[in-house]
SETORGU-456616 format. One line per field, with one value per atom (N, C-alpha, C, O): atom name; residue number from 0; residue in three letters; x negated, y negated, z. Coordinates in steps of 0.001 Angstrom, whole numbers, plus 500000, padded with zeros to 6 digits. Layout:
BEGIN
name: c(CA,...)
resi: c(NUM,...)
resn: c(ALA,...)
c1: c(X,...)
c2: c(Y,...)
c3: c(Z,...)
This chain:
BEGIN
name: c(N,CA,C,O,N,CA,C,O,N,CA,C,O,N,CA,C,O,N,CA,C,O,N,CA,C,O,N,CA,C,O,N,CA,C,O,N,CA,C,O,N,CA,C,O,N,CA,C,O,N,CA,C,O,N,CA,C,O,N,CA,C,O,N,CA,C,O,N,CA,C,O,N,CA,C,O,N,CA,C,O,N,CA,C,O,N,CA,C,O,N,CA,C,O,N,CA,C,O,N,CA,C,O,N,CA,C,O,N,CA,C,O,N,CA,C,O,N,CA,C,O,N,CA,C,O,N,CA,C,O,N,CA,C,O,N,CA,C,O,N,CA,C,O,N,CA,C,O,N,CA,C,O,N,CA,C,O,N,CA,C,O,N,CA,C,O,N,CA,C,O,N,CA,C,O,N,CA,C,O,N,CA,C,O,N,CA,C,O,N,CA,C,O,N,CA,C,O,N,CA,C,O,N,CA,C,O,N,CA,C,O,N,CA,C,O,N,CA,C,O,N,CA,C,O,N,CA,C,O,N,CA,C,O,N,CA,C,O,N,CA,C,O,N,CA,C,O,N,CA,C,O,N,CA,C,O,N,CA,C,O,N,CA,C,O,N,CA,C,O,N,CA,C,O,N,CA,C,O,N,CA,C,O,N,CA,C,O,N,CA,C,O,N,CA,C,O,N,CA,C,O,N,CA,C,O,N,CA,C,O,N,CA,C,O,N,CA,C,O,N,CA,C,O,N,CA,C,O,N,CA,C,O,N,CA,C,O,N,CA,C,O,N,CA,C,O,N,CA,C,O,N,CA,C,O,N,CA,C,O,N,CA,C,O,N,CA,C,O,N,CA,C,O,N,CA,C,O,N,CA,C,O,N,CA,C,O,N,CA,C,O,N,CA,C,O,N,CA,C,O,N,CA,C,O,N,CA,C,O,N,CA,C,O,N,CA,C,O,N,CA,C,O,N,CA,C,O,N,CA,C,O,N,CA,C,O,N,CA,C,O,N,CA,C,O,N,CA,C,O,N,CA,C,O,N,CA,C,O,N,CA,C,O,N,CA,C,O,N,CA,C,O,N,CA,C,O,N,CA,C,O,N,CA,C,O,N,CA,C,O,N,CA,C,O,N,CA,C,O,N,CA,C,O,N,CA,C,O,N,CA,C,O,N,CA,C,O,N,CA,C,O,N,CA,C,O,N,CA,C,O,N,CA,C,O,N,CA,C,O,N,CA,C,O,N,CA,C,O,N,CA,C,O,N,CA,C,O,N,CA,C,O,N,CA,C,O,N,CA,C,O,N,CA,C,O,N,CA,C,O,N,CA,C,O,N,CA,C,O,N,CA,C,O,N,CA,C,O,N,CA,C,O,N,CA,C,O,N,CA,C,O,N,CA,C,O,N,CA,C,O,N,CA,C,O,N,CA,C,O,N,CA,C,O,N,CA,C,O,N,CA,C,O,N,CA,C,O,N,CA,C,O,N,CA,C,O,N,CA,C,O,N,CA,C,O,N,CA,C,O,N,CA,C,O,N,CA,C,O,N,CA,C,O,N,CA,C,O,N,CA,C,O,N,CA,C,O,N,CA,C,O,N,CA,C,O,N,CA,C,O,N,CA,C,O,N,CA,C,O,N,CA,C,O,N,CA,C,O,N,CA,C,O,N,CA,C,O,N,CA,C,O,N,CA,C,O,N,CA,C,O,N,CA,C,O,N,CA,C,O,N,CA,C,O,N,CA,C,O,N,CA,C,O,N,CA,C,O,N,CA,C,O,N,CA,C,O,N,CA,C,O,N,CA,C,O,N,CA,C,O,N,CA,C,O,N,CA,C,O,N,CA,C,O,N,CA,C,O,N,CA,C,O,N,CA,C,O,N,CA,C,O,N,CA,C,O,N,CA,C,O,N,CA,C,O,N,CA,C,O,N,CA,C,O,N,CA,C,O)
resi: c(0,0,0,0,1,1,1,1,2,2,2,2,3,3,3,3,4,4,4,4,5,5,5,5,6,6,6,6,7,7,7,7,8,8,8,8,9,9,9,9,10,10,10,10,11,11,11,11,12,12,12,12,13,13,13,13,14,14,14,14,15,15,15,15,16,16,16,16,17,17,17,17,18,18,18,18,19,19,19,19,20,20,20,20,21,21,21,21,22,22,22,22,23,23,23,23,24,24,24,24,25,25,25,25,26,26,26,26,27,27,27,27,28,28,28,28,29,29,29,29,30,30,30,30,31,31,31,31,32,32,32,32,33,33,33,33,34,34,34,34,35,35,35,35,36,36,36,36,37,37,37,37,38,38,38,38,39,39,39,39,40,40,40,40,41,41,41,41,42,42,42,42,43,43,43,43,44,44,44,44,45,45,45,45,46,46,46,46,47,47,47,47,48,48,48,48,49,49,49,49,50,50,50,50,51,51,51,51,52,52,52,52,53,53,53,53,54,54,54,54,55,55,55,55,56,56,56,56,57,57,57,57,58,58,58,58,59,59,59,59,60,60,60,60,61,61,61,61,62,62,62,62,63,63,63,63,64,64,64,64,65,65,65,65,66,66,66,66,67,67,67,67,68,68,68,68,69,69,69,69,70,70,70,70,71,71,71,71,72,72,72,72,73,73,73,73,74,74,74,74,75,75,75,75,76,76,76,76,77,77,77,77,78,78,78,78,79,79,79,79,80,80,80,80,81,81,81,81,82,82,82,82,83,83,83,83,84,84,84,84,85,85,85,85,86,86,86,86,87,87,87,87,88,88,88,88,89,89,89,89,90,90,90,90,91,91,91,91,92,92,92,92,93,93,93,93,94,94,94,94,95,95,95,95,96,96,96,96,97,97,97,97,98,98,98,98,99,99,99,99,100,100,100,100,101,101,101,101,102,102,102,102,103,103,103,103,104,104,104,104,105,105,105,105,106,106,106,106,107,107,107,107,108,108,108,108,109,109,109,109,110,110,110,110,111,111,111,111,112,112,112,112,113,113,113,113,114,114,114,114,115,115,115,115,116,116,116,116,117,117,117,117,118,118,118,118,119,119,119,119,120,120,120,120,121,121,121,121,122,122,122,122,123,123,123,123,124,124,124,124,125,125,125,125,126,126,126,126,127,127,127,127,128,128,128,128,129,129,129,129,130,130,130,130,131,131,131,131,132,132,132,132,133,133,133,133,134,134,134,134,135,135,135,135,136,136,136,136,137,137,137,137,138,138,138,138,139,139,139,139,140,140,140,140,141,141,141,141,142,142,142,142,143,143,143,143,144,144,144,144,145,145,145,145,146,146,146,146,147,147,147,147,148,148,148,148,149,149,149,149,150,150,150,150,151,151,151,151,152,152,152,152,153,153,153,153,154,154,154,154,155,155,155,155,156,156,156,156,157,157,157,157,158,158,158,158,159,159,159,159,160,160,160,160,161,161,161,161,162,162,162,162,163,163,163,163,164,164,164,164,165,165,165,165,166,166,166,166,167,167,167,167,168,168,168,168,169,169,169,169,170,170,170,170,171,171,171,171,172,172,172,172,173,173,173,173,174,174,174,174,175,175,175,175,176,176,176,176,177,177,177,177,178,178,178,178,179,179,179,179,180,180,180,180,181,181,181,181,182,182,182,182,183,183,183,183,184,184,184,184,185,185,185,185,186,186,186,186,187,187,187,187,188,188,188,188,189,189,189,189,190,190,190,190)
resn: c(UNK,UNK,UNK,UNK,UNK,UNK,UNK,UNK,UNK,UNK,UNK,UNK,UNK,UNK,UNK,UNK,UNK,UNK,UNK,UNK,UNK,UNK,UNK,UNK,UNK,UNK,UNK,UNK,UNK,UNK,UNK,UNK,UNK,UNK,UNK,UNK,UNK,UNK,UNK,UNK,UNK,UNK,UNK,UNK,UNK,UNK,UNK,UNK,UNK,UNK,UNK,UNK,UNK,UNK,UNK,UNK,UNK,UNK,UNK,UNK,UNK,UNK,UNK,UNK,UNK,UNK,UNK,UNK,UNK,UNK,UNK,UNK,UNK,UNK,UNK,UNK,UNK,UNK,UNK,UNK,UNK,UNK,UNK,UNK,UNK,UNK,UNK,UNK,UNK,UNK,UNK,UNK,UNK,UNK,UNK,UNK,UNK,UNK,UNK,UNK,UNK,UNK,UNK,UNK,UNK,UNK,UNK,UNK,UNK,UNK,UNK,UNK,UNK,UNK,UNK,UNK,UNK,UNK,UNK,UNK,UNK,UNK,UNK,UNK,UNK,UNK,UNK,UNK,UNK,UNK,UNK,UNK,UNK,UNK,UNK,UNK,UNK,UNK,UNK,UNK,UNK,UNK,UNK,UNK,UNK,UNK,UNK,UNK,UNK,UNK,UNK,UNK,UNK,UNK,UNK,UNK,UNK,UNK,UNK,UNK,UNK,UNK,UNK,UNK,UNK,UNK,UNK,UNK,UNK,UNK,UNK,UNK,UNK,UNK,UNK,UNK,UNK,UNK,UNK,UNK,UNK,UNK,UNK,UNK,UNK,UNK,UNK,UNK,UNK,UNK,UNK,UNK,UNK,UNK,UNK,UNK,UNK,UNK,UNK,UNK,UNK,UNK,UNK,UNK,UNK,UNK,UNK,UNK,UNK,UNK,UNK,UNK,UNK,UNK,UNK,UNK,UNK,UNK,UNK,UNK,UNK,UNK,UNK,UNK,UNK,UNK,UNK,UNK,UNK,UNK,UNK,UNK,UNK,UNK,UNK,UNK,UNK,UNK,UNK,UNK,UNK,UNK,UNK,UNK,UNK,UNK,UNK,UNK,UNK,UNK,UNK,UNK,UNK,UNK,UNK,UNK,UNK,UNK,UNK,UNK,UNK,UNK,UNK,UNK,UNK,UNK,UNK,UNK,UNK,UNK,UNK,UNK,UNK,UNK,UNK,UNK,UNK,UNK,UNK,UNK,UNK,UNK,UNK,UNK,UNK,UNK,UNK,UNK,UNK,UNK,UNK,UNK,UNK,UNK,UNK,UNK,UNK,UNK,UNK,UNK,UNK,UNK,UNK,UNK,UNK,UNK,UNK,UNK,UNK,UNK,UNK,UNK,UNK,UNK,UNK,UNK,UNK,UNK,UNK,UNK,UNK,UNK,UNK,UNK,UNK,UNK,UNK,UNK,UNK,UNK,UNK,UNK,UNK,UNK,UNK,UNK,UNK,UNK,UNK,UNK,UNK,UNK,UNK,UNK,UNK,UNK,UNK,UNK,UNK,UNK,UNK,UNK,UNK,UNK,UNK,UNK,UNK,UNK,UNK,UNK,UNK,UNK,UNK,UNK,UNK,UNK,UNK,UNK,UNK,UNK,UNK,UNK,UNK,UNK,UNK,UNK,UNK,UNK,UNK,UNK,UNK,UNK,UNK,UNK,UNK,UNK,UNK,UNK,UNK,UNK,UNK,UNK,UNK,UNK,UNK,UNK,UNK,UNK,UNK,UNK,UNK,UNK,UNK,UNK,UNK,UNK,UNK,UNK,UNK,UNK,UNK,UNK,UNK,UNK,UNK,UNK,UNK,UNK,UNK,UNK,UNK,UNK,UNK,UNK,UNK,UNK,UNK,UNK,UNK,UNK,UNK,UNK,UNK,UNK,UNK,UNK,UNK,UNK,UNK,UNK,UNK,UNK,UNK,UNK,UNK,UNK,UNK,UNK,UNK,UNK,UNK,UNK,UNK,UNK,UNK,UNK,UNK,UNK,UNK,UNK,UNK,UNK,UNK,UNK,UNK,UNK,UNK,UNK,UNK,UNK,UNK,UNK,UNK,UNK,UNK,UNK,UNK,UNK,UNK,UNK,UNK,UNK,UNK,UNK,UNK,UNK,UNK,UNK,UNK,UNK,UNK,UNK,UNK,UNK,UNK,UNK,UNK,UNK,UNK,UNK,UNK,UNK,UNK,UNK,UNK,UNK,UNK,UNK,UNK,UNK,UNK,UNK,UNK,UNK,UNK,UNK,UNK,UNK,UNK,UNK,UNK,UNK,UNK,UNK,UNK,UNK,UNK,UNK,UNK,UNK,UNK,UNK,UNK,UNK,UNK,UNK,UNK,UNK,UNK,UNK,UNK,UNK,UNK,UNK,UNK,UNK,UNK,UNK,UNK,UNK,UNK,UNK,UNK,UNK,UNK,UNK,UNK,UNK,UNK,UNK,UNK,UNK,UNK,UNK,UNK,UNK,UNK,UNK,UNK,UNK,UNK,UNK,UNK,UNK,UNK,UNK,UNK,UNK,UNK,UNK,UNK,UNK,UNK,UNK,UNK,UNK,UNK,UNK,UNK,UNK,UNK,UNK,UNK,UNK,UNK,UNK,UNK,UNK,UNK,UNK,UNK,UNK,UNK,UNK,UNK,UNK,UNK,UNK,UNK,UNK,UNK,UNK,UNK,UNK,UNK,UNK,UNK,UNK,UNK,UNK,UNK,UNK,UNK,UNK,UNK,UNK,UNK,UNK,UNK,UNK,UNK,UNK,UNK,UNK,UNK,UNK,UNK,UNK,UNK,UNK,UNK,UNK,UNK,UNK,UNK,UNK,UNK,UNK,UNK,UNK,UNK,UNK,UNK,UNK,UNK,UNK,UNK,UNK,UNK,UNK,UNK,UNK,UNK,UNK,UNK,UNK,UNK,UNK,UNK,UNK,UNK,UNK,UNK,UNK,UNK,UNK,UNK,UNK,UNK,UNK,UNK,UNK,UNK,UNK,UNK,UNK,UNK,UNK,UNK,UNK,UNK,UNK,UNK,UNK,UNK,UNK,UNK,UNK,UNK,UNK,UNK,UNK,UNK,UNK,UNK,UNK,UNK,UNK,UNK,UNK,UNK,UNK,UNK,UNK,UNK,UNK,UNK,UNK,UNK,UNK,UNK,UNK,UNK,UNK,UNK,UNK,UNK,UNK,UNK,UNK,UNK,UNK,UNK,UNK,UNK,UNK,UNK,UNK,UNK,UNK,UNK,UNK,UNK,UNK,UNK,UNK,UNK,UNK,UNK,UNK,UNK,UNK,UNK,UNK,UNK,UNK,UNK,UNK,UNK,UNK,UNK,UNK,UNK,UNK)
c1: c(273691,274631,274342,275231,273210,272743,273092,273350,273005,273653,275027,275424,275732,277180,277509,278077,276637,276751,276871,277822,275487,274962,276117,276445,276610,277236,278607,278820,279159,280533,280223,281199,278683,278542,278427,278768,277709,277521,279260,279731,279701,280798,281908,282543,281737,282791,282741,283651,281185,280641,281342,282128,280973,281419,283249,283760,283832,285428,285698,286733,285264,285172,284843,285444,284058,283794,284831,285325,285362,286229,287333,287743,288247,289464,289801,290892,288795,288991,288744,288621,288718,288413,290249,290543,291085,292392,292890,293327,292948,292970,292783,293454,291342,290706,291342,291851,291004,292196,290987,289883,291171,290037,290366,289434,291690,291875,291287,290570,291586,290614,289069,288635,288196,287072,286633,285594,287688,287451,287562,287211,288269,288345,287162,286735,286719,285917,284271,283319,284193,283322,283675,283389,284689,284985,285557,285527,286359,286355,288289,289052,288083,289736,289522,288450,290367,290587,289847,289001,290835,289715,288419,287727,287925,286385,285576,284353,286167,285547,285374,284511,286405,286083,285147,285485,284326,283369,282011,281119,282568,281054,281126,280228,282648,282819,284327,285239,284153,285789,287203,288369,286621,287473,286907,285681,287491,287317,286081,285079,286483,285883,284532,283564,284316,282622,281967,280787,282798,282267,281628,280446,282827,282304,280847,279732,281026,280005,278802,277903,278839,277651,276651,275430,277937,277504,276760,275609,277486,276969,275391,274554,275166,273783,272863,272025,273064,272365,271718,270590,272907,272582,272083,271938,271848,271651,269866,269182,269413,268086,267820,266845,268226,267874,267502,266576,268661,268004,266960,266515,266365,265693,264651,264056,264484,263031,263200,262062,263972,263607,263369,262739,263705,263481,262307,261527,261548,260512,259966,259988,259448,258669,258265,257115,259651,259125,258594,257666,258773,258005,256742,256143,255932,254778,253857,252730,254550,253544,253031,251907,253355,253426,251653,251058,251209,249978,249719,248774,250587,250406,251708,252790,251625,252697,253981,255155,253543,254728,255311,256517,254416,254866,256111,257120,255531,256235,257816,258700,257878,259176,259663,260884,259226,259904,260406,261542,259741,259802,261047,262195,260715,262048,263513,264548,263433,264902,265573,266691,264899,265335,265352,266104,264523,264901,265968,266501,266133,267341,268611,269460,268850,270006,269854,271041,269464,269579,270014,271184,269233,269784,271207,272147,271507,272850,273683,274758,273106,274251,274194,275290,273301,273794,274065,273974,274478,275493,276975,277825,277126,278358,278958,280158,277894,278547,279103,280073,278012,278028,279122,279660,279730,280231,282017,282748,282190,283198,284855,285908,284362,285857,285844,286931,284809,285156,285758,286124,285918,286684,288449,289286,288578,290293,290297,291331,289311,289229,288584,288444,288188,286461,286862,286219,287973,288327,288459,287844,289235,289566,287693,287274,287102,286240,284776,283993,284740,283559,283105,282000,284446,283375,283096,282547,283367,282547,280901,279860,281052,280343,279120,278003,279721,278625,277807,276630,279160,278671,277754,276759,277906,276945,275717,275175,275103,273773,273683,273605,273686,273121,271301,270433,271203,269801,268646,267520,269590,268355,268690,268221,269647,269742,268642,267702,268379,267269,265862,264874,266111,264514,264105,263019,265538,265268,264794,263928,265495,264886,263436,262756,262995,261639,260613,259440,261201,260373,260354,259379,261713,261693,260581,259811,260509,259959,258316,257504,258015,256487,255977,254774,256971,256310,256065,255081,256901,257066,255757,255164,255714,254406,253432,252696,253140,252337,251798,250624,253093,252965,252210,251035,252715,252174,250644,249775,250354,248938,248163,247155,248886,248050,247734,246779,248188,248598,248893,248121,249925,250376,251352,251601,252162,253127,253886,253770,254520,254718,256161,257214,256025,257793,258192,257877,258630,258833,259276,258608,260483,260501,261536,262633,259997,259648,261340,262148,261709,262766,263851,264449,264284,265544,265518,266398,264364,264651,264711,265224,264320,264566,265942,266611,266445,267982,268920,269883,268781,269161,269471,270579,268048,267468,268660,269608,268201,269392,271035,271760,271196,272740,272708,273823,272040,272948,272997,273851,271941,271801,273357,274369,273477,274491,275807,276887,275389,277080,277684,278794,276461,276929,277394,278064,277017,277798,279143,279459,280259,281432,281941,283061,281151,281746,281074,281479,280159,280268,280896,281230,281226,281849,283347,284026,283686,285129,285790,286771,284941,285275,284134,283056,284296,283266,282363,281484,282288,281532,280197,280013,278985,277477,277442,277781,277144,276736,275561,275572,274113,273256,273093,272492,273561,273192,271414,270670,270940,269749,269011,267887,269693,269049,268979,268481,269362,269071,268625,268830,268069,267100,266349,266365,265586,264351,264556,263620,265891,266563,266603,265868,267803,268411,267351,267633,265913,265093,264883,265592,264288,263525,264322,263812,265571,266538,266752,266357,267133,267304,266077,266085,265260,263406,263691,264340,263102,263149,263771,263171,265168,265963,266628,266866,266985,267707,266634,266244,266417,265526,263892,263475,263041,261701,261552,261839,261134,260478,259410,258867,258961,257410,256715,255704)
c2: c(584343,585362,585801,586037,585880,586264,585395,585471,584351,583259,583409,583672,583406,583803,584527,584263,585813,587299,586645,586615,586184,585859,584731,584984,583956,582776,583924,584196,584308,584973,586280,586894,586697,587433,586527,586850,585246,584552,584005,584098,583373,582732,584276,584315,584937,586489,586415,586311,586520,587092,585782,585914,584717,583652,583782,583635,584149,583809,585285,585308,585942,587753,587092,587487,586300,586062,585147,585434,584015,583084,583523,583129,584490,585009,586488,586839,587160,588777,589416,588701,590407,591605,591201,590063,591876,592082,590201,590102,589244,588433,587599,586961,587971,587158,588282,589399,587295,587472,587606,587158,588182,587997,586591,585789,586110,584492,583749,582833,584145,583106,583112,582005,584249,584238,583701,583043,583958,582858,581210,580350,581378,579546,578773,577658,579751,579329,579475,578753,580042,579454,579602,580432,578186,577706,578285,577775,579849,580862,581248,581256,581472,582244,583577,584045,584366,585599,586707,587414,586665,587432,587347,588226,586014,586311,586697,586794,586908,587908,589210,589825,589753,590857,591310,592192,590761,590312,591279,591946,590814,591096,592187,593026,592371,593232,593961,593427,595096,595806,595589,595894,594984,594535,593995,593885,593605,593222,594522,594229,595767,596848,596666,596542,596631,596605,595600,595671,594173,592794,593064,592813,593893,594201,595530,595362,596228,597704,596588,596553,595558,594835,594346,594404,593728,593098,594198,594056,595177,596391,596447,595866,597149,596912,596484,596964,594871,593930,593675,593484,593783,593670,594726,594476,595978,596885,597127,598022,596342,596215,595279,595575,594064,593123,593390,592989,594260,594964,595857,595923,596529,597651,596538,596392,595730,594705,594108,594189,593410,592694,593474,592924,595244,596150,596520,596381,597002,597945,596579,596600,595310,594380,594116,594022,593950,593881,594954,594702,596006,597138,597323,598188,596791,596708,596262,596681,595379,594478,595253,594868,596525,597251,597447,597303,597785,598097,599947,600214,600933,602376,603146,602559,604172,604849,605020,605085,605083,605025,603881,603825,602619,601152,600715,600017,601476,601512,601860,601044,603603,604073,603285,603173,602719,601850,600267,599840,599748,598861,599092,598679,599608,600522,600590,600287,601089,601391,599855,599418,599437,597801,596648,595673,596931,595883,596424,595788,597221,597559,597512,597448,597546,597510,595916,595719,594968,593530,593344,592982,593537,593598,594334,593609,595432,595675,594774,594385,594399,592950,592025,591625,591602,590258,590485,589540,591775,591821,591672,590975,592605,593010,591598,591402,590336,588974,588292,587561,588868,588097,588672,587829,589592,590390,590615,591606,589450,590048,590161,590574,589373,589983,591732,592174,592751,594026,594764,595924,594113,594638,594747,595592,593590,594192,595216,595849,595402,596390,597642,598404,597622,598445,600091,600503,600836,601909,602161,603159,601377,601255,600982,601753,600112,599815,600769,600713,601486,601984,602610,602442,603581,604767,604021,604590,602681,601916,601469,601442,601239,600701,601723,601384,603524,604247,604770,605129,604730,605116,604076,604563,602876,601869,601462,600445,601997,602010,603298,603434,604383,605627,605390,605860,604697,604851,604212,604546,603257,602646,603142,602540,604467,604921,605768,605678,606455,607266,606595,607149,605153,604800,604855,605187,604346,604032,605685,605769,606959,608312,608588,609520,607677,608443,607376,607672,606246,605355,606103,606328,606325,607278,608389,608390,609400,610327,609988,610407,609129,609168,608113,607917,607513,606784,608357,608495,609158,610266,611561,612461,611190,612059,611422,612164,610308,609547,609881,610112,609882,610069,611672,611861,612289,614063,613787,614188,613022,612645,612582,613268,611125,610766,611686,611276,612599,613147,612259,612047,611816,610345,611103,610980,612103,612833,614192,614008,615301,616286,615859,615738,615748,616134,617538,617437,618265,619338,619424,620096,618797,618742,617313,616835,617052,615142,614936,614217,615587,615434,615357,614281,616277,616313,615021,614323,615155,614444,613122,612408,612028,610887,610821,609789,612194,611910,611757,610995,612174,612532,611196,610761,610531,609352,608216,607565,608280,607140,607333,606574,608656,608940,608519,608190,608455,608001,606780,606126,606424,604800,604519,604074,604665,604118,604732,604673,605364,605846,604672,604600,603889,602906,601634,600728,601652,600557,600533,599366,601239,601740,601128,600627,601204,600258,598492,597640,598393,597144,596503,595340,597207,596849,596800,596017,597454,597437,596543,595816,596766,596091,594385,594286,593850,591886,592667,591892,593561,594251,594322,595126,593797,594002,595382,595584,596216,597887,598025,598937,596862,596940,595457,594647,595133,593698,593503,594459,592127,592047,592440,592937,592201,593001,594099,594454,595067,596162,596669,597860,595890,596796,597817,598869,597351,598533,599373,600019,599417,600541,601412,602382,600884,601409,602196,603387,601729,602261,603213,604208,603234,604491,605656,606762,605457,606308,606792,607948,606334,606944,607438,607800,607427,608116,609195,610215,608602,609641,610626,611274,610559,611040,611238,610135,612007,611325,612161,611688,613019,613618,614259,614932,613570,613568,614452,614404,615480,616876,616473,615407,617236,616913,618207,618523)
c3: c(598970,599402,600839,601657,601050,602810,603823,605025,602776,604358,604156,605291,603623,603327,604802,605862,604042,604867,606583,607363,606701,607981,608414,609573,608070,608629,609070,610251,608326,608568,609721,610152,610232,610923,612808,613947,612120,613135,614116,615250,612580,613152,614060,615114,613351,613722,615354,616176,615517,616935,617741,618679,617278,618024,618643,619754,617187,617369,618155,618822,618152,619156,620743,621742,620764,622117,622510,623600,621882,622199,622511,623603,621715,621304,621895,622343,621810,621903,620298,619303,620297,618806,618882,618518,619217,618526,618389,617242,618857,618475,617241,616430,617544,615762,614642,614732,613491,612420,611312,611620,610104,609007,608766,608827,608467,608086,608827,608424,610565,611426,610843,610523,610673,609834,609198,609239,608122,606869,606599,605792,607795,607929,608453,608155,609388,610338,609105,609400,608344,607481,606234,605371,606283,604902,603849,602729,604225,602256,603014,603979,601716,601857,602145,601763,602787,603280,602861,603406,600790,599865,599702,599187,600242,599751,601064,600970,602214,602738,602741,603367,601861,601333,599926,599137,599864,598979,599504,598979,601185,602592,602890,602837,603389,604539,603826,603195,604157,604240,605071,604816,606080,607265,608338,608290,609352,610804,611526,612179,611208,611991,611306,612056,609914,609696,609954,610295,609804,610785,611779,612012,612777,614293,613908,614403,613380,613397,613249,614089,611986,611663,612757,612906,613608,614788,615722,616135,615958,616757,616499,617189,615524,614632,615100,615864,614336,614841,616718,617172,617280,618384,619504,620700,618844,619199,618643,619142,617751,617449,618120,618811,618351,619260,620857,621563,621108,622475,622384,623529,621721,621774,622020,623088,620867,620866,621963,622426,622928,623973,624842,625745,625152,626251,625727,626669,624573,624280,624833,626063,624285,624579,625746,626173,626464,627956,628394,629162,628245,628743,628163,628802,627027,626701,627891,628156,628502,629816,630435,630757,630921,632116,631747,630679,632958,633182,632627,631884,633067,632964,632882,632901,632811,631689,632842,632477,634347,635393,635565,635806,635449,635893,634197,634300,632592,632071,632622,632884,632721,632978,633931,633822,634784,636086,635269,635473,634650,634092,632969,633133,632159,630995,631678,631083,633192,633902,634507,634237,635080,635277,634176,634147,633438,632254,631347,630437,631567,630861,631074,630185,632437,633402,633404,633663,633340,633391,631897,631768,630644,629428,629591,629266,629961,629909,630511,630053,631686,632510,631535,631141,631068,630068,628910,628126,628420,627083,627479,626925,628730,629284,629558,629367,630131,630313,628972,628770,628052,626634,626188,625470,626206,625130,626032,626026,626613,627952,627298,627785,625501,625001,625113,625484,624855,624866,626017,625832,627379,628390,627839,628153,626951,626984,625871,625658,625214,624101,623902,622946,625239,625366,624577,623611,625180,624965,623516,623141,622418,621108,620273,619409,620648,620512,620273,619325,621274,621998,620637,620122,619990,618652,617614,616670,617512,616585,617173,616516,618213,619250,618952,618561,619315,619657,618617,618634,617173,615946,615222,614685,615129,614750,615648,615213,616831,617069,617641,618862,616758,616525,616436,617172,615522,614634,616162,616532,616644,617810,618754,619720,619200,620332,619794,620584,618922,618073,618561,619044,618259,618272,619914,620387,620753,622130,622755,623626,622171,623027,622495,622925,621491,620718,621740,621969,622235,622823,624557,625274,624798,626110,626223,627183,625154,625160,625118,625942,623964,624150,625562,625732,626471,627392,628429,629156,628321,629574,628896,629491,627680,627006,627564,628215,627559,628220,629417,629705,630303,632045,631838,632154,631508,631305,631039,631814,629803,629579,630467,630635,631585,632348,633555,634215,633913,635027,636162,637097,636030,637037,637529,638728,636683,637268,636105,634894,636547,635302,634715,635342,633938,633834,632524,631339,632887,632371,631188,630402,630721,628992,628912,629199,628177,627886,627120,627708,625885,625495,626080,626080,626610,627086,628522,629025,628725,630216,629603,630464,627999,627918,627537,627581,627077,626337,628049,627961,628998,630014,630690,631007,630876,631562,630397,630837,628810,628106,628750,629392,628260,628598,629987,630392,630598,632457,632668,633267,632100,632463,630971,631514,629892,629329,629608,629019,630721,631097,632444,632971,632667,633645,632781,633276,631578,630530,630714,630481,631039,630472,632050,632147,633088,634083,634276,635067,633448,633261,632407,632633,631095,630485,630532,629868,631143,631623,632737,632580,634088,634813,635405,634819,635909,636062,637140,637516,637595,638540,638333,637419,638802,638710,639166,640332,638553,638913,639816,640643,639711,640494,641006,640299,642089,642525,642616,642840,642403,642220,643227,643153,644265,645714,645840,646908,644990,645711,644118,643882,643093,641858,641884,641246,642805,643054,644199,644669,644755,645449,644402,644219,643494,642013,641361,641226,640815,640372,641322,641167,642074,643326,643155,642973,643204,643690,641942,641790,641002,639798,639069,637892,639685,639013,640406,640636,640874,641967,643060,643918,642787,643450,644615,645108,645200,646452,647582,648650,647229,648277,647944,647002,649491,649388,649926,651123,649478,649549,650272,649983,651287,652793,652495,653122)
């Protein structure tokens, strides 16, 4: 039954990328691995929990390839620096992967935001104890660890909504660690 599950999740994502979300059809689905219409409703309720499934999934998948890479870092600042650029590159290559959601993005998104709730959860608890960290170390203060990782997620995923919308790189590779400097540290150096 899991591969069932899994094949009709695999093939979905596939015919979503080929076609678009309003395009694909549950029948296209079902053809595409082998079942009639009804017996995808066996899995899934519809097209929208297909897609939420997918959300999910791929929304744990990022957390693990961003927390991971940020394990490398040497100390709890080279983390947060590390955390803001690997993430903004993971966001560029969903936004490439995922480039049926530009004609849909708007219709889309509260499935989008409601199905990785739980790892936007895990991603502010991972924000927060790297910036508990920095406080630890005295590398630098930051005043309240919480709010400032919910702050730091929400801005950086408010630049999703223009990659995802428009073919536009938000940070060209040349100027990353402009991008970083300037979003840690702000626009002005206090003497």
């Amino acid at each position: 039954m899991a591969t069932n599950k899994t094949k009709i999740l695999s093939n979905s994502r596939e015919l979503f990328e080929q076609y678009g979300y309003q395009k694909t059809t549950l029948t296209d689905i079902a053809k595409s691995v082998g079942k009639v219409k009804t017996a995808i409703y066996y899995y899934f309720s519809g097209k929208d929990e297909i897609f939420a499934e997918l959300v999910q999934t791929e929304a744990e998948a990022f957390n693990k390839k961003l927390f991971s890479k940020v394990e490398t870092a040497n100390n709890s600042i080279d983390k947060l620096e590390l955390y803001v650029t690997t993430r903004m590159e993971l966001m560029q290559q969903l936004s490439e992967r995922y480039n049926f959601l530009k004609l849909d993005f708007f219709e889309l998104m509260p499935i989008v935001e409601e199905n990785r709730t739980e790892s936007d959860k895990k991603e502010i608890a991972y924000v927060t104890a790297i910036l508990e960290e920095i406080n630890k170390s005295k590398e630098a203060e930051i005043i309240d660890v919480t709010f400032s990782a919910k702050m730091l997620i929400n801005t950086l995923k408010g630049l999703e909504v223009q990659m995802y919308v428009t073919d536009q790189v938000v940070i060209p590779k040349k100027e990353k660690e402009q991008f970083k400097n300037f979003f840690l540290y702000g626009i002005i150096n206090k003497k």
